[in-house]
N, C-alpha and C positions, 0 to 999 in steps of 0.2 A: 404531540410527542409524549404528555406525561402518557395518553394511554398506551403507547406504546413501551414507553419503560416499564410501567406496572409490568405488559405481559413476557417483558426479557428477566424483570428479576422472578417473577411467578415459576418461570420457565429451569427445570431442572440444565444442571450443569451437564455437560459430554463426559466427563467423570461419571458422573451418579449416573446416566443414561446405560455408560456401558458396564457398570457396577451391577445393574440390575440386570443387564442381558447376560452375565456373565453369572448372576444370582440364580437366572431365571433357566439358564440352561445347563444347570448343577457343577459351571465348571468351579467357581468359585464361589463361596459365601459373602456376606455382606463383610462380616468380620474381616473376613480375607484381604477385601478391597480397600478395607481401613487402615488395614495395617500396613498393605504395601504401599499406598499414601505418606502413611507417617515414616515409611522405612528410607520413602524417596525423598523425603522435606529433613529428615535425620542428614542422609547422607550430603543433602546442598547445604544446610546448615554445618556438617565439616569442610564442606568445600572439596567431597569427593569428585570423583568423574561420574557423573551420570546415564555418558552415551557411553557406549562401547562403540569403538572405532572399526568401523568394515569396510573400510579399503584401505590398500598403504596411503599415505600421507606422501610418499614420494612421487605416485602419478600424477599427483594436482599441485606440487607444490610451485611457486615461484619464486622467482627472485627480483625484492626489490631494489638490491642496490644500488639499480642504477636513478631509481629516483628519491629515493635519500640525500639529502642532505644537496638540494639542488636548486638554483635561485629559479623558482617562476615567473619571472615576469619578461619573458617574452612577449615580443610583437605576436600576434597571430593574426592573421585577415579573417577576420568571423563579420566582417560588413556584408550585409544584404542591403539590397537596394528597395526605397522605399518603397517603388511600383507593386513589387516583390511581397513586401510585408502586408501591405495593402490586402492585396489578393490573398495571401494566407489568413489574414485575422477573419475577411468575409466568408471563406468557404469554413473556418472552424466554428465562426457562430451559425452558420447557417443547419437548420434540421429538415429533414425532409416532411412534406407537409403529413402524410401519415403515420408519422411517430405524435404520440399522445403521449407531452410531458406533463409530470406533477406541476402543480401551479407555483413553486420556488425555483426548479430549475428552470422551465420554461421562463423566467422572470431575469434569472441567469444569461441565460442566451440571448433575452430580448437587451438586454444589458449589454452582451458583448458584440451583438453586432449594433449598435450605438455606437460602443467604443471603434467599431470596426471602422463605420461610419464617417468618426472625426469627432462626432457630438457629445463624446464623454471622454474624459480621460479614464486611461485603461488602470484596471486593479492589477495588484499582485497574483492574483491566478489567473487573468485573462492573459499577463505578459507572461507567462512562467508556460502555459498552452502556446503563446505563439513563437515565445522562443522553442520549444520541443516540436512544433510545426517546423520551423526552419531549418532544423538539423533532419527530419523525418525528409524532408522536402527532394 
């Protein structure tokens, strides 16, 4: 990993990238690119509007009030059945034999299908995968 960060911070910003394309194809100067930089961290620094709004705001708007100020805790049946869960945790660990993983994920999945298994107790992302299994299901 350090080598890899060396080559992210080495690695110019998409800023500077299109500063240069934009240098380089005379639309604008470097100067130019600086300034509109500073013109746009000026205006967040007053806490101007930044985006210019291009579409009315009334075709997407919604209304929450009907969940405002609303007690949650309802019943809901979100029970799956263990058989059920079983079967989802094995087919999410499972890869197919010609996928070539990096040796940490691949470590991952031999991990969660363990947990799949019974033989490990499951982490917080393997439960957070099978609960999003369950609702995809």
């Amino acid at each position: 990993q350090p080598v890899m960060y060396q080559k992210i911070k080495k690695h110019p910003t998409p800023r500077k990238i299109y500063a240069d394309v934009l240098t380089e194809q005379k639309v604008a100067s470097l100067e130019d690119a600086t300034e509109m930089v500073n013109l746009y961290r000026d205006a967040l620094d007053r806490g101007d509007c930044v985006v210019e709004e291009w579409r009315p705001m009334n075709l997407h708007s919604f209304t929450w009030s009907p969940y405002l100020n609303h007690e949650w805790d309802e019943e809901y049946p979100s029970k799956v059945e263990m058989k059920r869960l079983q079967e989802l945790a094995r087919r999410i660990s499972t890869v197919p034999e010609a996928i070539e993983m990096q040796s940490r994920v691949a470590k991952i999945y031999a991990d969660r299908a363990e947990m799949a298994a019974g033989n490990k107790p499951f982490d917080w992302g393997a439960a957070e995968t099978l609960a999003y299994a369950t609702m995809a299901d």
